[in-house]
Wavefront OBJ file of the C-alpha trace (Angstrom):
o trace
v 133.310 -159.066 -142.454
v 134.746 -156.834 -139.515
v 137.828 -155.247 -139.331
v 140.222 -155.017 -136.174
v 140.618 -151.682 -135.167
v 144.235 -150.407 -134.832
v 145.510 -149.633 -131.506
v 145.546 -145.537 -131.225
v 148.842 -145.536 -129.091
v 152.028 -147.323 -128.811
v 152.783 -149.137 -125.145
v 155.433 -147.647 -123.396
v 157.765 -150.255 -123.640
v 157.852 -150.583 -127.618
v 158.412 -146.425 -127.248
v 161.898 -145.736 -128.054
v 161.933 -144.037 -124.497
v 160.797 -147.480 -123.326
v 163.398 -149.314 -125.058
v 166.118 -147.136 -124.217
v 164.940 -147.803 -120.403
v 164.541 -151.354 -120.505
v 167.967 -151.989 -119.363
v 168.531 -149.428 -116.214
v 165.375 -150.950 -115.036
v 165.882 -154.156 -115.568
v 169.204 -154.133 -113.791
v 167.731 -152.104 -110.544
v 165.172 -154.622 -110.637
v 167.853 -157.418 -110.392
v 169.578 -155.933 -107.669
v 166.943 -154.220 -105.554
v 163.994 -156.427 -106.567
v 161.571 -153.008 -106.588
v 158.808 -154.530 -109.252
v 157.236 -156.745 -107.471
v 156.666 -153.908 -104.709
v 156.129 -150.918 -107.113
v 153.506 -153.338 -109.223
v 151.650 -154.169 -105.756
v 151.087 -150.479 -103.958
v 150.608 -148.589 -107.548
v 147.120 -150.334 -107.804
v 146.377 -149.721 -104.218
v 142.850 -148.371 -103.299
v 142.350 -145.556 -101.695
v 138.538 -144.329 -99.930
v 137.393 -140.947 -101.119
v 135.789 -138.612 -98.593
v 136.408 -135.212 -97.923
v 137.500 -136.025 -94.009
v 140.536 -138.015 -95.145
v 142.018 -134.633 -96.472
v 142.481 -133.525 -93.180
v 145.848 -136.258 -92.599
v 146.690 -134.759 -96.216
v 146.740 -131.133 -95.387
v 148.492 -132.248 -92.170
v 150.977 -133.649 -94.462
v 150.941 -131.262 -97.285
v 151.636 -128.466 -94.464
v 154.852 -130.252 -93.374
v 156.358 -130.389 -96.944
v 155.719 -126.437 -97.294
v 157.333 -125.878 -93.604
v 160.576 -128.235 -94.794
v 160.929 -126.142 -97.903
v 160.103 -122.669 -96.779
v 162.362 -123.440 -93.374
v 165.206 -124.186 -95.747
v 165.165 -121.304 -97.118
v 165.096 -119.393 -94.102
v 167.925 -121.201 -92.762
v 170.407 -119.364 -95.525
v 169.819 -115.951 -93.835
v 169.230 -117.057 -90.526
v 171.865 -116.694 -87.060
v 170.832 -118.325 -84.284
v 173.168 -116.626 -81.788
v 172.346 -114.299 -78.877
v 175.294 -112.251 -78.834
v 174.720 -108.725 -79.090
v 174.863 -106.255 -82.089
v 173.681 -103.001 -83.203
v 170.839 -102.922 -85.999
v 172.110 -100.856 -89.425
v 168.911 -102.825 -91.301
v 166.346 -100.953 -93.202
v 163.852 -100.883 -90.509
v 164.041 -97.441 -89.295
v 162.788 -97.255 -85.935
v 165.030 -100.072 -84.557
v 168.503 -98.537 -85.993
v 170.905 -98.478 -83.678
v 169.083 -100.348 -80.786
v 171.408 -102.935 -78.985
v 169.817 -106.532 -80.028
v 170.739 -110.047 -80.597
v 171.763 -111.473 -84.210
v 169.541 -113.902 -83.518
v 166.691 -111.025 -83.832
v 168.586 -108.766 -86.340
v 168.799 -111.936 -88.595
v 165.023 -111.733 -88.206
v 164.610 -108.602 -89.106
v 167.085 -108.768 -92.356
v 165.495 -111.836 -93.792
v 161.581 -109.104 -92.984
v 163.313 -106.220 -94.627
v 166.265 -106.621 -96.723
v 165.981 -110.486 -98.470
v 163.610 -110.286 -101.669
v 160.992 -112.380 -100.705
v 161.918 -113.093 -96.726
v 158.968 -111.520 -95.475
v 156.415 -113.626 -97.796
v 158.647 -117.033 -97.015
v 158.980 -116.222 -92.738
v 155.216 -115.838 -93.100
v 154.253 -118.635 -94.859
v 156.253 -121.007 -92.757
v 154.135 -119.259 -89.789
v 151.107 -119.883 -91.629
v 152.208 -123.163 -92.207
v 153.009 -124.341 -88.611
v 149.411 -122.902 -87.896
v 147.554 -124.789 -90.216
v 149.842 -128.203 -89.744
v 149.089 -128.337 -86.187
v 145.265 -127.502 -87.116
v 144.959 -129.944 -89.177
v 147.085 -132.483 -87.178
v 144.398 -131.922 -83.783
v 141.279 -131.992 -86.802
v 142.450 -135.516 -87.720
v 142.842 -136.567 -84.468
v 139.416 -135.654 -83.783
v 138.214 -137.688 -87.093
v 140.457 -140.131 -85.927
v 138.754 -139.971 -82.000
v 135.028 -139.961 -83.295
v 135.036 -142.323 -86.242
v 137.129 -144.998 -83.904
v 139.603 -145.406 -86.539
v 141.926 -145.712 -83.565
v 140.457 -149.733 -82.945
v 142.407 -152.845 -83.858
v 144.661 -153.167 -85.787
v 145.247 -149.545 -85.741
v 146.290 -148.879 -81.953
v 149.706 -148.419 -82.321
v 149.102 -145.527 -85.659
v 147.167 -143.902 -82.959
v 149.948 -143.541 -80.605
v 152.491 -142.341 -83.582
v 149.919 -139.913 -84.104
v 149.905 -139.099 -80.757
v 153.692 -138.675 -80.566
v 153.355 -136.508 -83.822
v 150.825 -133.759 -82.049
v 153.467 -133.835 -78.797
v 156.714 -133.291 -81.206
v 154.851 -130.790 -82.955
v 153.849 -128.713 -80.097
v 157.420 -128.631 -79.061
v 158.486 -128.025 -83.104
v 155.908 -125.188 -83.138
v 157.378 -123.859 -80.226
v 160.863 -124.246 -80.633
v 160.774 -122.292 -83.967
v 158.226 -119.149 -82.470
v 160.936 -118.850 -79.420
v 163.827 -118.341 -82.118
v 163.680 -114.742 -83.358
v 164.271 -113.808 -79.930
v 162.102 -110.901 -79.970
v 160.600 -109.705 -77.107
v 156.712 -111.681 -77.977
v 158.718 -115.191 -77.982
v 161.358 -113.981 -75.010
v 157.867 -113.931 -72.562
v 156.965 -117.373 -74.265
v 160.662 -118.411 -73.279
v 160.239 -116.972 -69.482
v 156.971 -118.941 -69.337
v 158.797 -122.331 -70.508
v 161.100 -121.266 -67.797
v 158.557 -121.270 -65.147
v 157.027 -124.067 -66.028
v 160.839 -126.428 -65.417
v 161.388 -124.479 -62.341
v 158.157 -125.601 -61.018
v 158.967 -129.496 -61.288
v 159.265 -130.539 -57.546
v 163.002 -130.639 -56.457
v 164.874 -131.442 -59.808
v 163.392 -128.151 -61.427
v 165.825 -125.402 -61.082
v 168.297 -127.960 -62.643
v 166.655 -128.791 -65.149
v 166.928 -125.040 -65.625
v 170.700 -124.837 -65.577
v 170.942 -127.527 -68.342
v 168.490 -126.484 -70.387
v 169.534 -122.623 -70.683
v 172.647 -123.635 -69.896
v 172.634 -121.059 -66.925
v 169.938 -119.226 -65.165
v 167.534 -117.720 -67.384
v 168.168 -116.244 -70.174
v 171.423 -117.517 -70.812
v 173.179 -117.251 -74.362
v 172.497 -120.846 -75.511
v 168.668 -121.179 -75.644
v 168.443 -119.627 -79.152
v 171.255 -121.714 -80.493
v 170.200 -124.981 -79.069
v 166.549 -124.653 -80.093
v 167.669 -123.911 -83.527
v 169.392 -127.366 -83.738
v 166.605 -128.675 -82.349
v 163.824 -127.220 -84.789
v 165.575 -127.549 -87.964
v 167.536 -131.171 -87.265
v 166.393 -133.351 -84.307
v 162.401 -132.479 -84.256
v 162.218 -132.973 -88.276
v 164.174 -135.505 -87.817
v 161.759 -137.455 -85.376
v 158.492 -135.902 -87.441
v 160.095 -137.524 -90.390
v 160.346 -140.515 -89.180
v 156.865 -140.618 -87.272
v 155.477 -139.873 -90.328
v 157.282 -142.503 -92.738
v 156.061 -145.104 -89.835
v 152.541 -143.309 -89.883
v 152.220 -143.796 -93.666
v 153.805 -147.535 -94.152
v 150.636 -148.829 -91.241
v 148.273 -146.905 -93.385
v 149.703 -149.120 -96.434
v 149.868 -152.100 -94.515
v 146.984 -151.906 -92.891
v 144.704 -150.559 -95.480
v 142.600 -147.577 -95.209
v 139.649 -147.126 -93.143
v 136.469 -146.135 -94.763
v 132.700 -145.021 -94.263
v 129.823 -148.036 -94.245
v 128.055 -148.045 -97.444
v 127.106 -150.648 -99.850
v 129.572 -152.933 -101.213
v 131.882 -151.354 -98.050
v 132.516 -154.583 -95.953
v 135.462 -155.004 -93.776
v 137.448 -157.239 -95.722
v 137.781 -155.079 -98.674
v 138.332 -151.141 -99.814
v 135.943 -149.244 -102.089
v 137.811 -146.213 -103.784
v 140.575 -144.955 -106.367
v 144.209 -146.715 -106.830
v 147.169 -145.196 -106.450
v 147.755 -144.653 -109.909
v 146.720 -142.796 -111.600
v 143.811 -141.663 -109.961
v 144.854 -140.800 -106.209
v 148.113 -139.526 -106.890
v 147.202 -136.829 -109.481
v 144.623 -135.748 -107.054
v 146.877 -135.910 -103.950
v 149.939 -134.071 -105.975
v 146.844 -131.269 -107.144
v 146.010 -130.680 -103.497
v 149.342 -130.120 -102.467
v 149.209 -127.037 -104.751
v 146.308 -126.131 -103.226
v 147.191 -126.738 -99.562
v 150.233 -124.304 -100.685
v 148.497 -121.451 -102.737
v 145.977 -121.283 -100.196
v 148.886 -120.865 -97.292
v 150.725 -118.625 -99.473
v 147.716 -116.302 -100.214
v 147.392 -116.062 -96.397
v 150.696 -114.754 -96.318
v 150.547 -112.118 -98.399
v 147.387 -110.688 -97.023
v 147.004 -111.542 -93.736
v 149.855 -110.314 -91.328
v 151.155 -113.261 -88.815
v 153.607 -112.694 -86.073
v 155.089 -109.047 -86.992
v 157.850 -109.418 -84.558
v 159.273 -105.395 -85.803
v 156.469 -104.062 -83.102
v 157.476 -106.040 -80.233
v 161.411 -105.115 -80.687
v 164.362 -107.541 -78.918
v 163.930 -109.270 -76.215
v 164.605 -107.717 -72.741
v 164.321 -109.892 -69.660
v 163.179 -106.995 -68.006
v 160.001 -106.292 -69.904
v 156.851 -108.278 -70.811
v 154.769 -107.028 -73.515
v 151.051 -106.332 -72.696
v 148.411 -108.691 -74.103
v 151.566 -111.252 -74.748
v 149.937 -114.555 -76.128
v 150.847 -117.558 -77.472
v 150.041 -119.665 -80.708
v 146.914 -120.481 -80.582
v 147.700 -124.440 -80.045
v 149.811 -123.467 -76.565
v 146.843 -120.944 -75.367
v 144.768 -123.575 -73.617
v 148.148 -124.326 -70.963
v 148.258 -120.277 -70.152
v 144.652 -120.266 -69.858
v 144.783 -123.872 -67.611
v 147.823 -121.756 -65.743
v 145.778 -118.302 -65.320
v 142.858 -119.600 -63.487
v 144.764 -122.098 -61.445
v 144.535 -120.719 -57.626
v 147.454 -119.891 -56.022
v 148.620 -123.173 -54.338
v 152.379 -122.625 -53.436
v 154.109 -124.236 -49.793
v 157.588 -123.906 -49.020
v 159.241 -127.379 -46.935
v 163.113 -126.357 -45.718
v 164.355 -124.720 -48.912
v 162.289 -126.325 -51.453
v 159.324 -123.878 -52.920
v 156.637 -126.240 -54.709
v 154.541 -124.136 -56.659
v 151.197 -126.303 -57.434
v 150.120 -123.089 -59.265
v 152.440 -123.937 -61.914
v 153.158 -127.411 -62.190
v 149.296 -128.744 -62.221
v 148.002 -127.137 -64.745
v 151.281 -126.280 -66.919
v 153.347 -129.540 -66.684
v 150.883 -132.273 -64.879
v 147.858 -131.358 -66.896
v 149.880 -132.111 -70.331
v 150.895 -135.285 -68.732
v 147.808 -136.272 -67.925
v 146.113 -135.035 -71.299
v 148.814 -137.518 -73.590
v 148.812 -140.243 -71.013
v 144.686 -140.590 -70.922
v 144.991 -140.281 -75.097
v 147.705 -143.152 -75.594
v 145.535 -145.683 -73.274
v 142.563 -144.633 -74.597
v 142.254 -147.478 -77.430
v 143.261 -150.040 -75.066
v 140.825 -149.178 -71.864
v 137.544 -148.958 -74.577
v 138.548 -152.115 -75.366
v 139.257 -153.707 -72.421
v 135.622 -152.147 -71.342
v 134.007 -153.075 -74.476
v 135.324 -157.008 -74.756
v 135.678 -155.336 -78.334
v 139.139 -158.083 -79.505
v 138.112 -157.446 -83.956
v 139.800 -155.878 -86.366
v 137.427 -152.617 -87.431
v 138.151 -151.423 -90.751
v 134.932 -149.613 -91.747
v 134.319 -146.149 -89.502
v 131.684 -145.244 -87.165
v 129.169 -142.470 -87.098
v 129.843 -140.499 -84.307
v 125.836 -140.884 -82.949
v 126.436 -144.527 -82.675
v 129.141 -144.278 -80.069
v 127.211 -141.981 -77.945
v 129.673 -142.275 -74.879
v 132.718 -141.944 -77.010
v 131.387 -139.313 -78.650
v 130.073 -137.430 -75.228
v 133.647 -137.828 -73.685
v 134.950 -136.223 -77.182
v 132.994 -132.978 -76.928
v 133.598 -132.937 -72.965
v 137.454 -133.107 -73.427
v 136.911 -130.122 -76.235
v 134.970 -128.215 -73.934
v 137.613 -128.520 -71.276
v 140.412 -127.463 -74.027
v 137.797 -124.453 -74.892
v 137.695 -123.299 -71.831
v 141.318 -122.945 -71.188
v 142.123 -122.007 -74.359
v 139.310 -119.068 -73.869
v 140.961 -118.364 -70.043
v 144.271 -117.953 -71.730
v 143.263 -114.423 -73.145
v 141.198 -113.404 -70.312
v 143.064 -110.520 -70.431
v 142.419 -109.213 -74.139
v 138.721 -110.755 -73.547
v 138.458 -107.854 -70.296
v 139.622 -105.227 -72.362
v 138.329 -105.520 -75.252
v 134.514 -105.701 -73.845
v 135.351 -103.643 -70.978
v 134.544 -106.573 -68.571
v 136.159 -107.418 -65.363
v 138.929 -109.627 -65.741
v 138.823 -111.529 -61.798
v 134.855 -112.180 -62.842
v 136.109 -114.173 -66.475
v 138.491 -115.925 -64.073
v 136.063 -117.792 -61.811
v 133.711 -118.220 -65.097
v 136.779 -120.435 -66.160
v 137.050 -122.275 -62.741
v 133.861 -123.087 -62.585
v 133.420 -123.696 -66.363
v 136.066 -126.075 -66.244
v 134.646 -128.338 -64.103
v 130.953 -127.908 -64.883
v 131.084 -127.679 -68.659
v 132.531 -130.703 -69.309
v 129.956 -132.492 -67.719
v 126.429 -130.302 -69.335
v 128.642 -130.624 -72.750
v 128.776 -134.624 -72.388
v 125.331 -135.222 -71.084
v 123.585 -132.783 -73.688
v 125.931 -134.593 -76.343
v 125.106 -138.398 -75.424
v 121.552 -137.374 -75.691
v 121.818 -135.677 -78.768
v 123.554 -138.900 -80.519
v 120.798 -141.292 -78.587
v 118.020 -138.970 -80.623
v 119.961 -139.255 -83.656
v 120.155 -142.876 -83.347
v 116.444 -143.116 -82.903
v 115.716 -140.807 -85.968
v 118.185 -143.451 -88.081
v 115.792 -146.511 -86.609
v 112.318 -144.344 -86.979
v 113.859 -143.683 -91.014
v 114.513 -147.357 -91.538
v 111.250 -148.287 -90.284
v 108.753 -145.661 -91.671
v 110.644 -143.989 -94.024
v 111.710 -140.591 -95.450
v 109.135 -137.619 -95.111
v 108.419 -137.011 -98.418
v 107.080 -133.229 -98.285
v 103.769 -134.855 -99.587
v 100.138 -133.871 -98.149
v 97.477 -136.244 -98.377
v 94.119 -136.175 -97.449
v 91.955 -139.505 -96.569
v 88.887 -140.639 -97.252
v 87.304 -139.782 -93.620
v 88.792 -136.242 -94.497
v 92.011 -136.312 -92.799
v 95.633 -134.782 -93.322
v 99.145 -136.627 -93.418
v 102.293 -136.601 -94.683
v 102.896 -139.865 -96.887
v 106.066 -141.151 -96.090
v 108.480 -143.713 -99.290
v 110.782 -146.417 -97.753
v 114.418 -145.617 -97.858
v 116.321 -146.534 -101.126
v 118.304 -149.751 -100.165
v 121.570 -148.452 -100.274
v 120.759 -145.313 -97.599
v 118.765 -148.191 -95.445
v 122.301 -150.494 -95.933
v 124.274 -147.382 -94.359
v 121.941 -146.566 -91.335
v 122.488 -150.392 -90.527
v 125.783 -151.209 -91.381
v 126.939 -150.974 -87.539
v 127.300 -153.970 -84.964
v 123.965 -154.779 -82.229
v 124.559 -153.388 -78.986
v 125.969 -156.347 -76.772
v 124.457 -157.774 -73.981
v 124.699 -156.355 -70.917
v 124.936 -158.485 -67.973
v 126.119 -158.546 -64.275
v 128.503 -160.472 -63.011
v 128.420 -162.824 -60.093
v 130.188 -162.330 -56.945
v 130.057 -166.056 -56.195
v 129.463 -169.115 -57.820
v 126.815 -172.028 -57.001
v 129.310 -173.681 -54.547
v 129.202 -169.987 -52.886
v 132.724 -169.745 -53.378
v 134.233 -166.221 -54.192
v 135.463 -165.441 -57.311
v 138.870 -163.810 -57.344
v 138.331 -161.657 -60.555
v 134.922 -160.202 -59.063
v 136.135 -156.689 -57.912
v 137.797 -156.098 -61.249
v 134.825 -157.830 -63.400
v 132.038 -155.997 -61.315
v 134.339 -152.914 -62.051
v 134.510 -153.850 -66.035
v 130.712 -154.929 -66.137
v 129.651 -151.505 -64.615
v 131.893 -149.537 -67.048
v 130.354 -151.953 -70.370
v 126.608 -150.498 -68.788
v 127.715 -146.730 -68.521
v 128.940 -147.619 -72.143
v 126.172 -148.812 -74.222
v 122.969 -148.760 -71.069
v 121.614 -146.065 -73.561
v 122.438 -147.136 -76.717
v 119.571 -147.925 -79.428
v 120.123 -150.784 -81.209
v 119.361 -151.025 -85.054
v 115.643 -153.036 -86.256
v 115.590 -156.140 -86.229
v 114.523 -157.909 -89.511
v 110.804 -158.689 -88.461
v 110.472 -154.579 -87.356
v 111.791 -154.068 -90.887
v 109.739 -156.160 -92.782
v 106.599 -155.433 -90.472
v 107.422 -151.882 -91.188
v 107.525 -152.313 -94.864
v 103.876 -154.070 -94.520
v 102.643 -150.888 -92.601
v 104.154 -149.170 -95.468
v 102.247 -150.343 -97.805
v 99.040 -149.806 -96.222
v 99.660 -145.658 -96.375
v 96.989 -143.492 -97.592
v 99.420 -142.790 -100.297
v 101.375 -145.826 -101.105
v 105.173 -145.907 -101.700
v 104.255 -147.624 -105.414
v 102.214 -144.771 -106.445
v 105.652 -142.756 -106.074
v 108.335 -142.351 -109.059
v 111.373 -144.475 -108.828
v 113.292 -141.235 -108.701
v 111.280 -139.422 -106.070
v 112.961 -138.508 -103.490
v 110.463 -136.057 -101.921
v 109.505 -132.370 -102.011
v 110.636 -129.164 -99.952
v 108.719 -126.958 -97.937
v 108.183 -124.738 -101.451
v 107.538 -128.016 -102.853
v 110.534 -128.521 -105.114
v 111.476 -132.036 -105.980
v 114.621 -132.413 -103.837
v 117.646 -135.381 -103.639
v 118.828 -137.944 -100.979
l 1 2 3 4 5 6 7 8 9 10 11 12 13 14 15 16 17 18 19 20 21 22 23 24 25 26 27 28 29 30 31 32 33 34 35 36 37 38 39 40 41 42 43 44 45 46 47 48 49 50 51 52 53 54 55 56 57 58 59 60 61 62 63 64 65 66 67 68 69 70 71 72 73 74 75 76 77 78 79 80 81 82 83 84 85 86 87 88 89 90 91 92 93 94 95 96 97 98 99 100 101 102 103 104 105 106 107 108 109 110 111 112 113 114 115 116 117 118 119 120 121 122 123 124 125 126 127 128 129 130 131 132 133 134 135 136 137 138 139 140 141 142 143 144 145 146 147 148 149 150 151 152 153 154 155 156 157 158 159 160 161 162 163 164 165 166 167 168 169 170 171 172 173 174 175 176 177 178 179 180 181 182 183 184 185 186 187 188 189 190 191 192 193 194 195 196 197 198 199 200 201 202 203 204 205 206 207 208 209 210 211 212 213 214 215 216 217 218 219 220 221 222 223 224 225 226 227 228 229 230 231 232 233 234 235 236 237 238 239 240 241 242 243 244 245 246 247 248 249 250 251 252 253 254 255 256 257 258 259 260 261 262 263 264 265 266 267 268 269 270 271 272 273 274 275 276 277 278 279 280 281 282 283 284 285 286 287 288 289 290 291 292 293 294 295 296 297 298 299 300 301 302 303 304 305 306 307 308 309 310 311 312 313 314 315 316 317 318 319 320 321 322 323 324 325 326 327 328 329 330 331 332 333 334 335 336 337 338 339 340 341 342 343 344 345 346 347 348 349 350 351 352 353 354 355 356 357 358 359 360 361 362 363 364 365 366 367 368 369 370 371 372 373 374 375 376 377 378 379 380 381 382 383 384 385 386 387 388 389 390 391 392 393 394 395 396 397 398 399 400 401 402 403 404 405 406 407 408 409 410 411 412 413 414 415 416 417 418 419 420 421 422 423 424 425 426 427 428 429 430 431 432 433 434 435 436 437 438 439 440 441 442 443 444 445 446 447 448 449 450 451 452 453 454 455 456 457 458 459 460 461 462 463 464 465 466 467 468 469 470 471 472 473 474 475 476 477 478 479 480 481 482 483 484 485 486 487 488 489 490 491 492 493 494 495 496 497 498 499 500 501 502 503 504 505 506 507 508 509 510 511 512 513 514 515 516 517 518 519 520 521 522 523 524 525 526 527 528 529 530 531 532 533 534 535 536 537 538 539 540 541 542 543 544 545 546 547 548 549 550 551 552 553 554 555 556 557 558 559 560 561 562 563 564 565 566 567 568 569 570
């Protein structure tokens, strides 16, 4: 005879707590009809890999910048009238400055904990537009960005160009004299629009430069409209990524009609809530010990003066750097100046960077004749020419970015500034192109090691020595679920020209544009190795067998030696 075991807890709804709840929730539920909603997305599944943390700390970031910017905002003036300092800094008493910039300096100085809170939120907007341009880049090189996902691509698109401006918006508002030359360079860069810039001037300073409205009207901007549209980018951002599902890595029992991970509850959500307090001790211990933005040594802004070595966050640096090694292309036609030296690579060149990122999804495509919904992720080596663009358009943003402190660079290794200058010019154009042909080959080797490991194996560290005398390394067949993931991606397709007539030898009207698409589908995949086929697998496994050493002779939990000849994992 057996005896039932008594349950060791009481379920929450025969707790008195429970009980006492029953009836609230019930009636929300009757007017708001939440269960059915809550009951679905608490047992949703969530992937686990360590590059999906890069959209949390994105996120994560945010939160600490909304909470630490409130704070801020208590102390804060945004106005550019002028007043004389009485803080505690001593060196500045008595100067002539804006409140905007002896706000600054009170919150540094005088509020208990202002200092710690201004640089966090600095740290903050650092790391969320880090992590915003990492994800991207997972995003870019997994092709997460494919059907049905096109449109989360451009919202994430629209969140990197709002952010830029956010990140901006809040550097220019302590008005010191750092984010006044940051200001001036905006300022240059509307004046140089063709015709309509010097208006576009006027209303945006409301006057000619400096004005007294900038600080005030990019105050509004960064703590109520730009939030505002982040916000709601990111609600939009987060209800696809529901709706859609989540994207994850091949493996086995990884298909594309289902998700292999955590739910919601309670798994994900005590491990997303724990990294938040991660994402904000780690931020905050930045703060205290590493100095950000210590706008006391730069003192208020003049328009006057430009301090030496001025530079901008590091996510602006690549337009200077794109605007210092621009030539100096500037015509004059009746009273209109158009300087090219400006507007190309500071206005244009952004243009052009968020215009050729928001089609991006839609020309691969169009070029691939790609029309499925992709839910599992790519390796980067098995889109070579995606990848190779990738790495060309990083190079590009290097470069720049490096050009943009060309000056610090030629003083601080005593080098000659007009000699880093053309390395840039020339680097800009040429290292794109060596960084995506070295890269395409790279992931074309890669793919061949993946085929060469399904077909003959792992190296197993293992010596043998034949009969006849002879040395080789034995080689074990792949476990089946490493083989599964080196395979799990789609055959290259065929590639095949198209035909500028048909048998009647009439024209075709589409040919141009075909030709055109054909020839794009070859530079796309012409080099691509496709996986084994199932007769080069199972030949290979014959071959296998025949070894010196054969793959049966191993363990079942061999997974080879190391060069010292320790026993080592997959």
């Amino acid at each position: 005879m057996t005896e039932t075991a008594s349950p060791t807890s009481t379920p929450l709804k025969d707790t008195n707590f429970g009980k006492k709840s029953a009836g609230p929730v019930e009636w929300l539920d009757d007017r708001l009809g939440l269960a059915g909603v809550v009951r679905k997305n608490i047992r949703k599944v969530f992937p686990d890999h360590w590059s999906f943390l890069l959209g949390e700390i994105a996120l994560w970031s945010f939160i600490v910048l909304l909470l630490t910017g409130t704070f801020l905002t208590f102390w804060f003036q945004p106005s550019m009238a002028e007043v004389p300092y009485n803080g505690s800094y001593e060196p500045l008493r008595g100067l002539e400055m804006s409140q905007a910039y002896a706000s600054t300096l009170n919150i540094s100085f005088d509020i208990r904990g202002g200092l710690l809170v201004r640089q966090i939120h600095h740290w903050a907007a650092a790391l969320f537009m880090a992590a915003l341009m990492a994800h991207m880049l997972r995003v870019f090189f997994t092709g997460a960005y494919r059907k049905p996902r096109e449109i989360n691509w451009l919202i994430g698109i629209g969140l990197f160009a709002v952010g830029l401006i956010e990140g901006f918006a809040g550097y220019s508002l302590p008005d010191d004299l750092l984010s006044g030359t940051g200001l001036r360079f905006v300022d240059g860069l509307i004046r140089s629009i063709p015709v309509v810039g010097s208006y576009l001037e006027f209303f945006v300073f409301g006057g000619e430069f400096p004005g007294d409205l900038i600080i005030a009207r990019l105050y509004m901007a960064h703590i109520f409209l730009l939030p505002g549209i982040l916000l709601g980018l990111i609600a939009a951002h987060m209800l696809l990524l529901v709706y859609h599902k989540h994207t994850q890595w091949p493996g086995p029992g990884r298909t594309e009609k289902n998700v292999v991970g955590y739910p919601m509850l309670p798994v994900y959500a005590a491990k997303a809530g724990g990294f938040f307090f991660v994402v904000f001790g780690f931020t905050a211990l930045m703060s205290a010990f590493l100095q950000i933005n210590p706008i006391w040594t730069y003192g208020p802004y003049n328009p006057s003066e430009v301090t030496a070595g001025s530079q901008p966050d590091w996510y602006m640096g690549w337009v200077e750097g794109a605007v210092r090694i621009m030539p100096n292309w500037e015509f004059t036609i009746g009273p209109e100046t158009f300087s090219l030296n400006v507007f190309i690579p500071g206005v244009l060149l952004m243009g052009l960077l968020f215009t050729v990122l928001a089609i991006w999804p839609f020309f691969e495509s169009w070029v691939t004749g790609d029309k499925k919904e992709h839910h599992l992720l790519q390796r980067p080596r098995n889109a070579p020419t995606r990848t190779a663009f990738g790495i060309a358009g990083m190079t590009f943003y290097g470069i720049c970015w490096i050009a943009g402190g060309n000056d610090i660079i030629a003083f601080k290794f005593n080098l000659d500034i007009f000699t880093i200058t053309w390395i840039a010019r020339i680097g800009v154009f040429v290292g794109p192109v060596i960084a995506f042909i070295i890269t395409r080959r790279i992931c074309i080797s890669l793919q061949r090691k993946d085929n060469d490991t399904v077909l003959h194996g792992y190296e197993t560290g293992v010596i043998v020595r034949s009969a006849e005398g002879s040395y080789a390394e034995a080689h074990a067949p792949l476990p089946a679920d490493a083989a599964y993931t080196l395979t799990a991606r789609p055959r290259v397709p065929e590639l095949t020209a198209t035909e500028a007539e048909d048998e009647h030898g009439v024209r075709n009207p589409e040919g141009r544009k075909a030709r055109l698409r054909a020839w794009a589908k070859r530079f796309f995949y012409a080099h691509d190795v496709d996986k084994p086929t199932t007769a080069e697998v199972e030949q290979a496994e014959h071959h296998l067998h025949d070894e010196v050493y054969p793959p049966h002779d191993f363990p079942d939990d061999f997974s080879g030696v190391s060069e010292t000849g320790v026993p080592k994992q997959h």
